[in-house]
C-alpha positions in Angstrom: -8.0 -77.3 -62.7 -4.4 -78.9 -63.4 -3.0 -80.8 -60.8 0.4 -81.0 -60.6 2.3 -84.8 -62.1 3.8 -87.1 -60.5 6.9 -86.2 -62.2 6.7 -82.5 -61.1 5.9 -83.6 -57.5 9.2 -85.8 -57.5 10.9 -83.0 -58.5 9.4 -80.5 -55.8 10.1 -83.4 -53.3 13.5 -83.4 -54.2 14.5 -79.7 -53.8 12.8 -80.4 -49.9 14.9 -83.1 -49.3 18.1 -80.6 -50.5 16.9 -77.9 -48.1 16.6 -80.8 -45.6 20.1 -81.6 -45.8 21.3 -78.4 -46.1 20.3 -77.6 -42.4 22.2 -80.3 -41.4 25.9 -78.3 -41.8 25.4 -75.8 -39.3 26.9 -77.3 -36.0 29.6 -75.2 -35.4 27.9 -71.5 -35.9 24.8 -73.0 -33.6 27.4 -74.1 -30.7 29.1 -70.7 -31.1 26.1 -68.9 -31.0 24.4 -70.5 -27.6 27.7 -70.1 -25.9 26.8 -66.6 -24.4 23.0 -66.9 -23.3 25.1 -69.5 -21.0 26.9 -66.2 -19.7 23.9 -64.3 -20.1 21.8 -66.6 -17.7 23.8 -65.9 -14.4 23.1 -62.2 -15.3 19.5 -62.4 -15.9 17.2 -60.5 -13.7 14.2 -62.7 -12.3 11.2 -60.7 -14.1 12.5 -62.2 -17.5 13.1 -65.6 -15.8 9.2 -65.4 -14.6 8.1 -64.4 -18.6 9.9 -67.5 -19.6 7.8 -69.7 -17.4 4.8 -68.0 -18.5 6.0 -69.1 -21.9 6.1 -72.6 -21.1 3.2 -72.6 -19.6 1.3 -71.2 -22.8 3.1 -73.9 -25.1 1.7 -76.6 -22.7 -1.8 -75.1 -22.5 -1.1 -74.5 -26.8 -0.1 -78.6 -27.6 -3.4 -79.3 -25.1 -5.8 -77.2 -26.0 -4.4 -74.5 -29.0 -5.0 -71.9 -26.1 -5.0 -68.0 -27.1 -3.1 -68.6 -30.2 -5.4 -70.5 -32.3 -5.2 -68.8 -35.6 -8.8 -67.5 -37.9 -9.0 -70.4 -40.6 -11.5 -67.5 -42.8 -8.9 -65.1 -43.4 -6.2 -68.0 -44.8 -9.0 -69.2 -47.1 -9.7 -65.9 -48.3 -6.3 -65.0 -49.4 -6.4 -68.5 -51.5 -9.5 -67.2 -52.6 -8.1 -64.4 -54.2 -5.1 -66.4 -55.8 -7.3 -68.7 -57.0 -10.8 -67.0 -58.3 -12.2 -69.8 -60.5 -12.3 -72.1 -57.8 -15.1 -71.9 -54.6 -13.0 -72.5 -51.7 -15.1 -72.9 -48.5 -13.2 -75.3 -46.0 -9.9 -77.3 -45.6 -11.3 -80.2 -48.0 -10.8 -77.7 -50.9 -7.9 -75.7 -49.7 -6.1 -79.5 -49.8 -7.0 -80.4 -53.8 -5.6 -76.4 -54.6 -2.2 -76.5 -56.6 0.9 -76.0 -55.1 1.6 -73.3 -56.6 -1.1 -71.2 -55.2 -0.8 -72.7 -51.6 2.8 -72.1 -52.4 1.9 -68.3 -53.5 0.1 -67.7 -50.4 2.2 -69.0 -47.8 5.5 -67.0 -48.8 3.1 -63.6 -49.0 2.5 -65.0 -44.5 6.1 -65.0 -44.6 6.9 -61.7 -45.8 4.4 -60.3 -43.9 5.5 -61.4 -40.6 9.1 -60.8 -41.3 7.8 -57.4 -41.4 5.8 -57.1 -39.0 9.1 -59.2 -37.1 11.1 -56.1 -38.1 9.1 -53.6 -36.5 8.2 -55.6 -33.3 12.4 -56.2 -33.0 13.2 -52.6 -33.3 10.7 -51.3 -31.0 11.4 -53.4 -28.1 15.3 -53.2 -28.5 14.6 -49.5 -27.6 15.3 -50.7 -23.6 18.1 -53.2 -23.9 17.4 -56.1 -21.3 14.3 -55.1 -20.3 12.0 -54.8 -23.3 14.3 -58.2 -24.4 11.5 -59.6 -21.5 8.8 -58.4 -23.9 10.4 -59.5 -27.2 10.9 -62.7 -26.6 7.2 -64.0 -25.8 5.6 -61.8 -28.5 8.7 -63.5 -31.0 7.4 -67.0 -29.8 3.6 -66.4 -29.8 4.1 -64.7 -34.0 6.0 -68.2 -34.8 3.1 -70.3 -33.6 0.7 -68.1 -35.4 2.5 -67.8 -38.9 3.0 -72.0 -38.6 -0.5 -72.3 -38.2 -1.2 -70.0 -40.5 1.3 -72.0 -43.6 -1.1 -75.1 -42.3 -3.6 -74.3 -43.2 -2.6 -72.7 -46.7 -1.4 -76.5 -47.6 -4.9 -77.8 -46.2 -3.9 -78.8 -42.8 -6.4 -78.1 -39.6 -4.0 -76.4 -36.4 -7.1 -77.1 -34.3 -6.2 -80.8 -34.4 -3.8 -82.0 -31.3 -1.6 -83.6 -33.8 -1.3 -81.0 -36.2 -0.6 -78.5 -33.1 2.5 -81.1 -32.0 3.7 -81.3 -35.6 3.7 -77.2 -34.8 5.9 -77.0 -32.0 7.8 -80.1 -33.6 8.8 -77.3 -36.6 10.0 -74.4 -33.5 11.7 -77.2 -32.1 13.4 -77.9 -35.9 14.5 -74.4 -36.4 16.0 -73.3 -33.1 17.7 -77.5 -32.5 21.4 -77.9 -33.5 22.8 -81.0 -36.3 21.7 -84.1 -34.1 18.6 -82.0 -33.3 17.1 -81.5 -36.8 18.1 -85.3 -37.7 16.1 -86.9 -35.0 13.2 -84.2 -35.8 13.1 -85.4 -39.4 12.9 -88.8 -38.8 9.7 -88.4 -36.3 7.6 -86.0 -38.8 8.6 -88.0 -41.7 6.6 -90.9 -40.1 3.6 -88.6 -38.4 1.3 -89.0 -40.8 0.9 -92.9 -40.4 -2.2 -93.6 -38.0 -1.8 -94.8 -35.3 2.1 -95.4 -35.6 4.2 -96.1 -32.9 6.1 -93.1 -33.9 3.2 -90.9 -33.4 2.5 -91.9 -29.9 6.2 -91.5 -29.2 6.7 -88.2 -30.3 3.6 -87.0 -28.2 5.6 -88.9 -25.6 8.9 -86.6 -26.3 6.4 -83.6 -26.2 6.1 -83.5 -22.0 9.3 -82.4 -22.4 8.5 -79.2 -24.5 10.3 -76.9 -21.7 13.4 -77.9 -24.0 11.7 -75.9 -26.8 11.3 -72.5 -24.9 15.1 -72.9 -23.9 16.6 -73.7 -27.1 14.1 -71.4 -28.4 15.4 -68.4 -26.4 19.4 -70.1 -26.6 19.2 -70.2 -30.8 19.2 -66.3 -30.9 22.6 -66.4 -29.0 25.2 -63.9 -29.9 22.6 -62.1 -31.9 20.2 -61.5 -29.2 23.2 -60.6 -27.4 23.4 -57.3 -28.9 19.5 -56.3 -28.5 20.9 -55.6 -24.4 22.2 -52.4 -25.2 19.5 -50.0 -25.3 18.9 -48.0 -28.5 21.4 -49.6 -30.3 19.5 -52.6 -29.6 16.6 -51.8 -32.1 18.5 -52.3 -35.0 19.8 -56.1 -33.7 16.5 -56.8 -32.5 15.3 -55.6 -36.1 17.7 -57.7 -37.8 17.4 -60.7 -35.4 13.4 -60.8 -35.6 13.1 -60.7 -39.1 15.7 -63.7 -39.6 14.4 -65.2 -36.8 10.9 -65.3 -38.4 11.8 -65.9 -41.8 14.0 -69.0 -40.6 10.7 -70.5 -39.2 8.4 -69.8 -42.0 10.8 -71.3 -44.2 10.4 -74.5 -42.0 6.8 -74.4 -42.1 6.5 -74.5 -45.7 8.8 -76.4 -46.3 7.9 -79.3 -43.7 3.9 -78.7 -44.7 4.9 -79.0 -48.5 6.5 -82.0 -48.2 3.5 -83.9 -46.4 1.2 -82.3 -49.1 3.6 -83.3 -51.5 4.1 -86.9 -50.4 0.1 -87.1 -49.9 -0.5 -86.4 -53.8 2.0 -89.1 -54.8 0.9 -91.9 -52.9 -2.9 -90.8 -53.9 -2.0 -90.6 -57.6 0.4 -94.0 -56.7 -3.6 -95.9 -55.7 -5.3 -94.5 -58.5 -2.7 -96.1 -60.9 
């Protein structure tokens, strides 16, 4: 089996740091787009304000202990299987030395599937307007943390690990944060993977804080979301909004977990040279 070179890898670490960049122009339209959930708040009826504080307490029991959402590592490794027949893939140790292409391969098949499945779940609870928004938003948030755990372990990293489940909510945090948001967010995960590093401890630190990721969570969909209130019409902006929604976050998964796989392969080819 050919591994990729460390000319390729340079070059697949360059069109990260691109996308990286890229999602640093978007201040205006993300400002824009919280401005009405500020509206929308005074209006809210309680229930939903009592199935957003079950949602934070799910993401605290998730970063502690994975909770209900811990994903099925058997089913990742037997869709890498299938991309990769030659090889006998039995654990993360393997799934880690497959090429990127394949972990690539298998990660964007999670991502369509759960834009799909995103689709469906959108249009059927914008059936009720308001009230099936209640529903929506949880089951959105619980599909994120399952298709990011999913894309980590398709680039060989273990979601049962505390730090790997911070790293998680770090990318939810990434997607759904405005300019200054995504900056700071880059600069912690670029220096997670040094042990024991002050940055480490400090970014589990940040993380008693999550709450802010349930809020700008719920405040990124905005203007969009907006729309899902009207019943019936509301399934085809809660279609819509899921499915971008989901595919926004996959995209930060893979990208984020490529990089780290990608930056792991350099510096190992780096010591054997």
């Amino acid at each position: 089996m050919n591994l990729e070179t460390t000319e390729a890898l340079e070059k697949e670490l360059q069109t990260i740091e691109k996308w990286e960049k890229d999602q640093k122009g978007l201040w205006f339209w993300e400002r824009i787009g919280r401005l009405p959930f500020k509206l929308l708040d005074k209006l809210t009826p309680s229930f939903i304000q009592n199935k957003l504080g079950i949602m934070l307490d799910e993401i605290g029991s998730y970063i502690q202990t994975g909770g209900k959402y811990l994903t099925k590592e058997t089913n990742i490794i037997g869709k890498l299987q299938a991309k990769s027949p030659e090889m006998n893939i039995k654990d993360l140790n393997d799934v880690s030395s497959l090429p990127l292409d394949v972990m690539d391969s298998v990660s964007h098949d999670i991502k369509n599937s759960g834009s799909k499945l995103a689709t469906v779940q959108g249009a059927t609870t914008g059936i009720g307007g308001i009230f099936t928004l209640a529903i929506d938003i949880p089951l959105l948030l619980g599909m994120s943390i399952k298709i990011l755990q999913d894309i980590a372990i398709t680039y060989g990293f273990d979601p049962r690990i505390r730090q790997e489940r911070i790293f998680i909510v770090k990318c939810l945090q990434f997607t759904t944060s405005d300019v200054v948001g995504k900056r700071a967010i880059l600069e912690e995960l670029s220096k997670m993977d040094l042990p024991e590093s002050e940055s480490n401890r400090k970014m589990a630190s940040e993380l008693q804080g999550w709450r802010e990721v349930v809020y700008t969570y719920r405040d990124q969909f905005g203007w969009k979301k907006l729309l899902q209130i009207v019943p019936i019409a509301g399934m085809i902006f809660g279609a819509i909004t899921n499915r971008s929604m989901i595919a926004d976050m996959a995209d930060t998964g893979i990208m984020l977990y490529r990089k780290r796989r990608i930056l792991e392969r350099i510096q190992e080819t780096t010591l054997k040279n």
